[in-house]
Residue frames relative to the residue before (quaternion, step in Angstrom):
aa qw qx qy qz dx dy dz
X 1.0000 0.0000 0.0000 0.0000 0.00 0.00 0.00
X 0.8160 0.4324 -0.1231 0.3633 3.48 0.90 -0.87
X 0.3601 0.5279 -0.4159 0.6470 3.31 2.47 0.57
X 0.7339 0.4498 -0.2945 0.4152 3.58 0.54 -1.08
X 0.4991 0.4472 -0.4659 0.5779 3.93 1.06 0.24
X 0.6706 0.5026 -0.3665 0.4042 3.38 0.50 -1.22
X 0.6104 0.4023 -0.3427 0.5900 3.77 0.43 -1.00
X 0.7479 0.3791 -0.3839 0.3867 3.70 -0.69 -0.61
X 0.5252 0.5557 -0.2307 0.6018 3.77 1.21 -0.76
X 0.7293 0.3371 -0.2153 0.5551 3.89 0.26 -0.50
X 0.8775 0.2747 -0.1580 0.3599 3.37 0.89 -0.65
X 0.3541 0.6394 -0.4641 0.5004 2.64 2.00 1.43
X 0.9155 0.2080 -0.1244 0.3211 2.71 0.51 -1.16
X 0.2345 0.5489 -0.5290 0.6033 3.68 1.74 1.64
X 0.7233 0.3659 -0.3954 0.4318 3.66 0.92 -0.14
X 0.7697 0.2989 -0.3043 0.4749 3.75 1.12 -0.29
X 0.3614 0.6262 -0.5937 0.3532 3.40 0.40 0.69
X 0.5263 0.4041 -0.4323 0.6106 3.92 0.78 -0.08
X 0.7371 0.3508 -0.4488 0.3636 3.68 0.33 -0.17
X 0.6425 0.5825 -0.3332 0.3699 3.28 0.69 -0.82
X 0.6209 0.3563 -0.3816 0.5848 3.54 0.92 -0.57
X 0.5170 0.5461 -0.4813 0.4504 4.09 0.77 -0.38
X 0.6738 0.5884 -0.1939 0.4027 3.47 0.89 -0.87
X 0.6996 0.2802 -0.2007 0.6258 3.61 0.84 -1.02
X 0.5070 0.5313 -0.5822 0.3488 3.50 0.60 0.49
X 0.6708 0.4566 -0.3316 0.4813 3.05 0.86 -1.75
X 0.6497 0.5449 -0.4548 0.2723 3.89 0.14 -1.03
X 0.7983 0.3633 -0.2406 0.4158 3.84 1.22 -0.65
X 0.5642 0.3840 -0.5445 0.4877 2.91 1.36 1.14
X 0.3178 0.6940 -0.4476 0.4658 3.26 1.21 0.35
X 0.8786 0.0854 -0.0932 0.4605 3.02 -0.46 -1.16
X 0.5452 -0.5738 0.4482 0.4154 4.34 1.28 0.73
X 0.1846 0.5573 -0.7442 0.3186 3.74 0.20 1.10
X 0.6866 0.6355 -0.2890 0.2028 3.55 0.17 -0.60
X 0.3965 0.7987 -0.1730 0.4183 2.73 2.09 -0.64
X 0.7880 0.1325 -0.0341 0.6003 2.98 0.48 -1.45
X 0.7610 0.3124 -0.2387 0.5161 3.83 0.50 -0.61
X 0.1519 -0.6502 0.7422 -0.0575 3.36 -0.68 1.25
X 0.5961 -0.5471 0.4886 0.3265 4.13 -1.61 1.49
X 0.9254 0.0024 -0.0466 0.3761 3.91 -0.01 -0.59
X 0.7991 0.1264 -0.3797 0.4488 3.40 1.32 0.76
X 0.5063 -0.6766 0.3823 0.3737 3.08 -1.38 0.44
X 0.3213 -0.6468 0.6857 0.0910 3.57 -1.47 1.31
X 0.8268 0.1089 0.2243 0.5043 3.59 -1.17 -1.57
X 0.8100 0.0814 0.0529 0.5784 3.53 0.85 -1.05
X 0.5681 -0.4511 0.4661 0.5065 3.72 -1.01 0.26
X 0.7046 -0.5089 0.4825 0.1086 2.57 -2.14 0.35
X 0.3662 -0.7765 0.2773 0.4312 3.47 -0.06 0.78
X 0.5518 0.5383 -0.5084 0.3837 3.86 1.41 0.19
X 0.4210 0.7518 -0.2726 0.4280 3.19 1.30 -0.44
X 0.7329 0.2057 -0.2696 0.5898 3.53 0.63 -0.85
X 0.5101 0.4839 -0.5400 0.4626 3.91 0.62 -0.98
X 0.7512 0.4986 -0.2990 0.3127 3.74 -0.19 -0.73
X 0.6744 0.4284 -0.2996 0.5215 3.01 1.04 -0.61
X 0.7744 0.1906 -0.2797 0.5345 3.82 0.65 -0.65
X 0.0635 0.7209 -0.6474 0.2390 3.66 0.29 1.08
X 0.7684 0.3281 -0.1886 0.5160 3.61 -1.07 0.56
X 0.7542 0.4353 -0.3438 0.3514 3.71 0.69 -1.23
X 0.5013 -0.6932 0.4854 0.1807 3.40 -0.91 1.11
X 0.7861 0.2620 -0.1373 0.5427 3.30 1.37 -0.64
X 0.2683 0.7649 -0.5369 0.2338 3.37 1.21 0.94
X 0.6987 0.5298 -0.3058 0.3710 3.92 0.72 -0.35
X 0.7888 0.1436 -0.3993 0.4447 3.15 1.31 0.03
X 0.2965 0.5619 -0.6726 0.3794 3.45 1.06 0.67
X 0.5777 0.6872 -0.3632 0.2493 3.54 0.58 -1.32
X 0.7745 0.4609 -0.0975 0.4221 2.99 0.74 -1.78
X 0.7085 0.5255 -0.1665 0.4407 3.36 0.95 -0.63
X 0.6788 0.3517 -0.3158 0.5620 3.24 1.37 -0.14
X 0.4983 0.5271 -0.4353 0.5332 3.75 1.39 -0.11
X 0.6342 0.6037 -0.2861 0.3892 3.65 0.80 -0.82
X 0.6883 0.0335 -0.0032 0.7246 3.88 0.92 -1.34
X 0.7632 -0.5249 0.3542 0.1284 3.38 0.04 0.55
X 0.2153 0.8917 -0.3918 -0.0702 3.75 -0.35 -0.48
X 0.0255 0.8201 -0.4329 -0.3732 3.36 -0.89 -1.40
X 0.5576 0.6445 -0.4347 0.2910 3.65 -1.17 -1.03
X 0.5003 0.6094 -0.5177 0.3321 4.22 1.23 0.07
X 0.7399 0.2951 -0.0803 0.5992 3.60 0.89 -1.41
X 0.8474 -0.1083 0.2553 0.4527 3.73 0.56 -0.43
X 0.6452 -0.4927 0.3731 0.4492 3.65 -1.19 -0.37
X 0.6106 0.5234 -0.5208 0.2862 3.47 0.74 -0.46
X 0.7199 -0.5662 0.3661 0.1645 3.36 -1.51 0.49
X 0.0449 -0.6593 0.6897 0.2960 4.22 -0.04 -0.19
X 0.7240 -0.4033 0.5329 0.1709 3.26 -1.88 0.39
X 0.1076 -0.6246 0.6935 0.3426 3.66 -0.58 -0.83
X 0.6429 -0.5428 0.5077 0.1852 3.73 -1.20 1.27
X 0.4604 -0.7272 0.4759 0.1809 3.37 -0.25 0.75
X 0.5684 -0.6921 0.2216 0.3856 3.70 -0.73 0.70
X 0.6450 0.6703 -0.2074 0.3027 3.05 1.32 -0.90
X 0.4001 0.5636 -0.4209 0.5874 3.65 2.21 -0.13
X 0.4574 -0.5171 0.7003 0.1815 3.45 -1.37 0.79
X 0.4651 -0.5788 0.6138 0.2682 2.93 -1.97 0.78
X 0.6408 0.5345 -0.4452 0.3248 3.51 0.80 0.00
X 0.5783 0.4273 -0.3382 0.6071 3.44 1.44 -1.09
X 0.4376 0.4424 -0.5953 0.5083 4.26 0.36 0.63
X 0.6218 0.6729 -0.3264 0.2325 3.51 0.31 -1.11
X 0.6696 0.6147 -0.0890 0.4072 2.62 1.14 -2.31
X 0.8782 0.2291 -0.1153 0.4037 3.08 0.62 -1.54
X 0.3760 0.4557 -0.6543 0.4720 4.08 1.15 0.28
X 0.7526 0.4387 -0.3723 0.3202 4.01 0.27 -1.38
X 0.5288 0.4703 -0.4313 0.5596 4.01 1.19 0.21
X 0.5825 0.4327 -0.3786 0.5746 4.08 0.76 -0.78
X 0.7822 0.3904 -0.3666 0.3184 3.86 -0.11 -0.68
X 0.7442 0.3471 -0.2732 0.5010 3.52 1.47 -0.56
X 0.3495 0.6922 -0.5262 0.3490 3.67 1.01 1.05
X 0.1751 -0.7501 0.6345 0.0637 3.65 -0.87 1.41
């Protein structure tokens, strides 16, 4: 009984990872990430392969990530500035979408 949770439980969530990155797509046009960060070139802000590429490997790339979408920052890609995310984004829909930016190829 407690393989067959395990298997159904694994083979949930190998089935929503395509959503979840479906999800932080839609959330950063939601909330106009798109604006400035365009998937494969740079605009206002790097590309979002650009940053996956850059924090490949880092174990702690999601919550630098998240934390600088959150208050904002600069000096990673250049001088221009990020915003800070308004309050009304959730730290989960951050979540969603650094963990959709980190798994862009």
């Amino acid at each position: 009984m407690k393989v067959q949770h395990a298997l159904m439980l694994t083979a949930g969530l190998l089935l929503s990872a395509p959503v979840l990155a479906e999800d932080g797509a839609a959330l950063m046009k939601k909330n106009n990430c798109s604006t400035c960060h365009q998937v494969a070139n740079k605009t206002v802000g790097p590309a979002l392969k650009a940053i996956a590429a850059k924090y490949a490997g880092d174990a702690g790339a999601a919550a630098k990530l998240e934390k600088k979408v959150r208050v904002g920052g600069a000096g990673s890609f250049g001088t221009m500035p990020m915003p800070a995310t308004p309050a009304k984004v959730s730290d989960g829909d951050i979540k969603t979408m650094v963990a959709h930016i980190l798994a862009t190829k």
